[in-house]
C-alpha positions as CSV (number, residue, x, y, z in Angstrom):
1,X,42.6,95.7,74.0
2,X,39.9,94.2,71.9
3,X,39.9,90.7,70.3
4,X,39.5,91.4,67.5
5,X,42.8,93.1,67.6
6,X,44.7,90.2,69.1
7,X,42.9,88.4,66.2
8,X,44.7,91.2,63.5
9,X,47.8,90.8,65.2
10,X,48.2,86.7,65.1
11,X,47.8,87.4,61.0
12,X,51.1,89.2,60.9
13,X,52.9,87.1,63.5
14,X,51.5,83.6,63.2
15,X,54.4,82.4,60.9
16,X,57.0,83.6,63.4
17,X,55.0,81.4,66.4
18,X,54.7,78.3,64.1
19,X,58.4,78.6,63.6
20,X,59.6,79.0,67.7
21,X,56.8,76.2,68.3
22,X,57.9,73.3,65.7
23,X,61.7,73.5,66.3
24,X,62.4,72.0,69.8
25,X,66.1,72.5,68.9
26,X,65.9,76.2,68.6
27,X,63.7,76.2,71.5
28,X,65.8,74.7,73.9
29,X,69.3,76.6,72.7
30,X,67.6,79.9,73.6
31,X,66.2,78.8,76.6
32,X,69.7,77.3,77.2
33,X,71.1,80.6,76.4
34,X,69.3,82.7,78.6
35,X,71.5,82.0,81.6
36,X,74.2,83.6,79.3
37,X,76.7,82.8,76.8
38,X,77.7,79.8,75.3
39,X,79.7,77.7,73.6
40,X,78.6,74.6,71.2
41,X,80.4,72.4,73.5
42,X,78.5,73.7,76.3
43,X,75.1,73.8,74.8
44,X,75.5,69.8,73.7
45,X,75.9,69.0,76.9
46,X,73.2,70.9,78.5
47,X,70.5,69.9,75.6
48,X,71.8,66.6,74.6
49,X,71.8,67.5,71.3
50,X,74.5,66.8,68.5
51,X,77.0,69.8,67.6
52,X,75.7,69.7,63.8
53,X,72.0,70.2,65.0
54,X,73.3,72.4,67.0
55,X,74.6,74.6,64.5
56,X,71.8,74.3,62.0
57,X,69.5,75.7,64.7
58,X,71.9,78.7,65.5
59,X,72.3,79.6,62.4
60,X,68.3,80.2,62.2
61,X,68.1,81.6,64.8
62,X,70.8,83.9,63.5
63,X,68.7,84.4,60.3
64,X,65.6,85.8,62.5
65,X,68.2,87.9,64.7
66,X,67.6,86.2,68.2
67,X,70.9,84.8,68.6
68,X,74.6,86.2,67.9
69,X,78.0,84.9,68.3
70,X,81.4,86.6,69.6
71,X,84.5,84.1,68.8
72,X,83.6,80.3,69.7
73,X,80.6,81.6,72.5
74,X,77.0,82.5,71.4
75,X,74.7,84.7,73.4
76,X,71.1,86.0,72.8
77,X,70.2,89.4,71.6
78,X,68.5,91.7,72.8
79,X,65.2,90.7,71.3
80,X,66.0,87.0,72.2
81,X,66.2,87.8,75.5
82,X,62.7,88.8,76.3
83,X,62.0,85.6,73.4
84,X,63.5,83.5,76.1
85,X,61.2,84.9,79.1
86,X,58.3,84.1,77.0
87,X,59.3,81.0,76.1
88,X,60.0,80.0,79.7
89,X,56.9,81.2,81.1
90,X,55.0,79.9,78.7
91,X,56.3,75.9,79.6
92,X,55.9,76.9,83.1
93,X,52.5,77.4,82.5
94,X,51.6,74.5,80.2
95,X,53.3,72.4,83.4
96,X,50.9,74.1,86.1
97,X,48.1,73.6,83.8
98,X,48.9,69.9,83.3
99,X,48.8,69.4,87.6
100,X,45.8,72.4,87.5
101,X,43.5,70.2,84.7
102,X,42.0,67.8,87.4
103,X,41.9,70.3,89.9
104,X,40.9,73.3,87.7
105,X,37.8,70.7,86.1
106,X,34.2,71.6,86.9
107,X,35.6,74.1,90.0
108,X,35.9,77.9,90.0
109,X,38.6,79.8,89.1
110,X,37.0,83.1,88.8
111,X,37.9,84.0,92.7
112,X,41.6,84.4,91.5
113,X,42.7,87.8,90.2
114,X,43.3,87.7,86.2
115,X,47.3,88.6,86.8
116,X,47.4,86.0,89.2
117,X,45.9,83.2,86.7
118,X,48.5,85.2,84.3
119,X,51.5,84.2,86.7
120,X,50.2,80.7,86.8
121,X,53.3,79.4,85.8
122,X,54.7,80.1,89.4
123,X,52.8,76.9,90.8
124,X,55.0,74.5,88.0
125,X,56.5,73.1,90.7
126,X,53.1,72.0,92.8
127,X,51.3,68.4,93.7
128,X,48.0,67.6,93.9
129,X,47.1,65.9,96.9
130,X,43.8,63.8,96.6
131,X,41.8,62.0,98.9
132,X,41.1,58.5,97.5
133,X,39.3,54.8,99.7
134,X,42.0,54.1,101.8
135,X,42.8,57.7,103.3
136,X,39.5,59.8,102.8
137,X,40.9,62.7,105.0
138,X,44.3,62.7,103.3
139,X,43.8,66.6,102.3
140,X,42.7,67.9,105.4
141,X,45.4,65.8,107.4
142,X,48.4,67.3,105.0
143,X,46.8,70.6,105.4
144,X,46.6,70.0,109.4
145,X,50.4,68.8,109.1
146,X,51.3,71.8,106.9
147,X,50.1,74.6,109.9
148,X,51.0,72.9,112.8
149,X,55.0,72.6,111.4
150,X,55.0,76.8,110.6
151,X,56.2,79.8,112.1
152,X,54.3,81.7,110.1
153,X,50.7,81.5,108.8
154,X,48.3,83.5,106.3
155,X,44.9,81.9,105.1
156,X,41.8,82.6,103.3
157,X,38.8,80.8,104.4
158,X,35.4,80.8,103.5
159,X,35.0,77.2,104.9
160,X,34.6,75.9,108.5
161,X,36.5,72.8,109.8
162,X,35.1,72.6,113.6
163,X,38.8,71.4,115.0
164,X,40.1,74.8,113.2
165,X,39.6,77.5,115.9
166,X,41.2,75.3,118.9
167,X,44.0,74.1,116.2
168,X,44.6,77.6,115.5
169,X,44.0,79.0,119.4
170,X,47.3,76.4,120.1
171,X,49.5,78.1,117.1
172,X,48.9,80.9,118.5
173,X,49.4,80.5,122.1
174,X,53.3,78.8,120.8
175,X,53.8,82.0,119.4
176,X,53.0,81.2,116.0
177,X,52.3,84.6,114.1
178,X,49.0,83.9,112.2
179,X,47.3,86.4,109.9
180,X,43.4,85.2,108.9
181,X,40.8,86.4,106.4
182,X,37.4,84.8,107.0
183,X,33.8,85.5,105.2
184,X,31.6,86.8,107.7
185,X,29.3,83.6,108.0
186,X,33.1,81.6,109.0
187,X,34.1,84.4,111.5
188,X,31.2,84.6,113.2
189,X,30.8,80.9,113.4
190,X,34.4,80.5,114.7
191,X,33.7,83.5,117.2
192,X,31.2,80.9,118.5
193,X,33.1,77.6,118.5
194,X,36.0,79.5,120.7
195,X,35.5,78.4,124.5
196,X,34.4,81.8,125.3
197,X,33.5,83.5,122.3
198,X,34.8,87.3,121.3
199,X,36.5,87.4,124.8
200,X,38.3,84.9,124.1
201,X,39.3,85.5,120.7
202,X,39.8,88.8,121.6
203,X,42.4,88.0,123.9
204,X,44.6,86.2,121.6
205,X,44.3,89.6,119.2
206,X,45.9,91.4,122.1
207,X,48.8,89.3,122.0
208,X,49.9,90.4,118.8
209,X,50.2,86.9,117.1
210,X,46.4,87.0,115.4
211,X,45.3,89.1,112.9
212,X,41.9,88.9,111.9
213,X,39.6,90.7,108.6
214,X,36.5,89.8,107.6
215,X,35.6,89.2,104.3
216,X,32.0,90.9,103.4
217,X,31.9,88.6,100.0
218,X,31.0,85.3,98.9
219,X,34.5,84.1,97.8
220,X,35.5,80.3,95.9
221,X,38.9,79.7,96.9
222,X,40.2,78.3,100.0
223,X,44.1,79.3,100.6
224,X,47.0,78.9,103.2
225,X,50.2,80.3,103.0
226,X,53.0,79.3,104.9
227,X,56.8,79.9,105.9
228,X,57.4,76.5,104.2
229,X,54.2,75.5,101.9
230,X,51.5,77.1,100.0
231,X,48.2,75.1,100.3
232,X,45.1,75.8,98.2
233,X,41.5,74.1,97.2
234,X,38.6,74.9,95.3
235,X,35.1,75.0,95.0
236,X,33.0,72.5,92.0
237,X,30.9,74.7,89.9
238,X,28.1,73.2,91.9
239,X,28.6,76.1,94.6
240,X,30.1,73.0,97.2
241,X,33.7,72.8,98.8
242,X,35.8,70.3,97.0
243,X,37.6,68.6,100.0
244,X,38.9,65.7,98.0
245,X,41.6,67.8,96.3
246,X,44.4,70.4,97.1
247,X,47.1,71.9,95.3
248,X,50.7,71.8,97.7
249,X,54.1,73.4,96.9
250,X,56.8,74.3,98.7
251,X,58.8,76.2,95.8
252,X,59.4,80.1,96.6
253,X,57.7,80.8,93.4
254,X,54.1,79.4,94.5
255,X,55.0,81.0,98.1
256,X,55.6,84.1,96.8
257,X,51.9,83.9,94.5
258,X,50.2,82.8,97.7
259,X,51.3,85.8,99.0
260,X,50.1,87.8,97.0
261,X,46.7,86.4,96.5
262,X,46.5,87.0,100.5
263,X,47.3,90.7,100.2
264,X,44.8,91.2,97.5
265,X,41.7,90.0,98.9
266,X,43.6,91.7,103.1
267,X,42.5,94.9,100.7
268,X,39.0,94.2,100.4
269,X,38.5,93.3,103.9
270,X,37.9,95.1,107.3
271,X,40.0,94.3,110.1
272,X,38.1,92.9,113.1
273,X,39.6,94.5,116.4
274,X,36.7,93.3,118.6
């Protein structure tokens, strides 16, 4: 769709935004509301809001059809419903954007897949860990602490810690399944640093707890997914790692977009069977 067509449609419903946006009453009855019907009683005690304010807000949203009422209980409509889902992804993604803006400033963003940065609102419940004088390795010590306590690992890595390979050679020997996608300047670097090289590495394929693909593109995210946590850091807009900062969450939300960030760049790489 062109712009200038998003532009044409803001004309015809800017009025209608203007008026979900400056009412925090209405807001939060139908957000309140989408968990089902409701009664006035119910909806004070959820919002905090007085029963008169109450009212006046249903009966606007009434007016614009996005709420109806059956006896003493109020529900959305149909329309309301998917009103709702808007309105609750769109606070879930000013709230990632909030813990994103010192992250997200002067790094690259453009290594994550546009539906992904649409979805955005699935990391709302993240932390940013940053290093700072009195613990300068605070980001790669929570990252160390985060893989060591899983039964289950997926990364993306086109960085090279030198106490990775034999931290990751341990995992795996405990039977940790571990599923890795490494640029080719990282792989074949860690292919060196292993004690004995490919026949090593190679070795701990065959056991059936590494998986390996290499990555034939100059990528600017660094990413670990867990069982338990999702772990992920950026590159500054200078072309340099940022190892000062990290985003961490351990909501099923951001584990479930880490996922998926995994299997879309496990599709653009070759699987290394050595």
């Amino acid at each position: 769709m062109h712009i200038t067509d998003i532009l044409n449609f803001y004309e015809e419903v800017k009025d209608d935004i203007k008026s979900q946006n400056t009412s925090s009453v209405r807001t939060k009855i139908v957000i309140s509301l989408s968990e089902g019907p409701k009664r006035t009683k119910d909806l004070r005690e959820l919002t905090g809001i007085p029963a008169s304010t109450i009212l006046h807000g249903i009966n606007e949203l009434e007016k614009q059809e996005l709420v109806l009422r059956e006896g003493d209980n109020f529900f959305l409509s149909e329309i309301g419903k998917i009103m709702s889902l808007k309105l609750i992804d769109t606070i879930r993604s000013s709230v990632s954007l909030k813990k994103l803006q010192r992250l997200l400033s002067n790094h690259e963003i453009k290594d994550i897949p546009q539906d992904l940065l649409m979805d955005i609102g699935d990391l709302s419940n993240s932390q940013l860990i940053e290093a700072d004088n009195i613990d300068v390795f605070k980001v790669h010590g929570t990252h160390l602490e985060i893989v060591l306590d899983s039964k289950r690992i997926r990364g993306i890595s086109p960085i090279f810690y030198p106490n990775y390979p034999e931290t990751f050679k341990k995992i795996i020997e405990n039977d940790i399944n571990v599923e890795l996608i490494l640029t080719s300047d990282v792989l074949e670097k860690t292919i060196k640093s292993v004690d004995k090289g490919k026949k090593d590495l190679k070795k701990l394929i065959e056991t059936g707890n590494l998986n390996l693909w290499r990555l034939d593109k100059d990528i600017k995210v660094a990413f670990t997914v867990t069982d338990k946590f999702m772990t992920m850091g950026f590159f500054s807009v200078n072309g340099m790692y940022d190892p000062t900062r990290n985003l961490v969450s351990n909501d099923s939300d951001a584990l479930s977009w880490g996922n998926r960030l995994f299997e879309y760049y496990c599709k653009q790489a070759d699987k290394v069977e050595l």
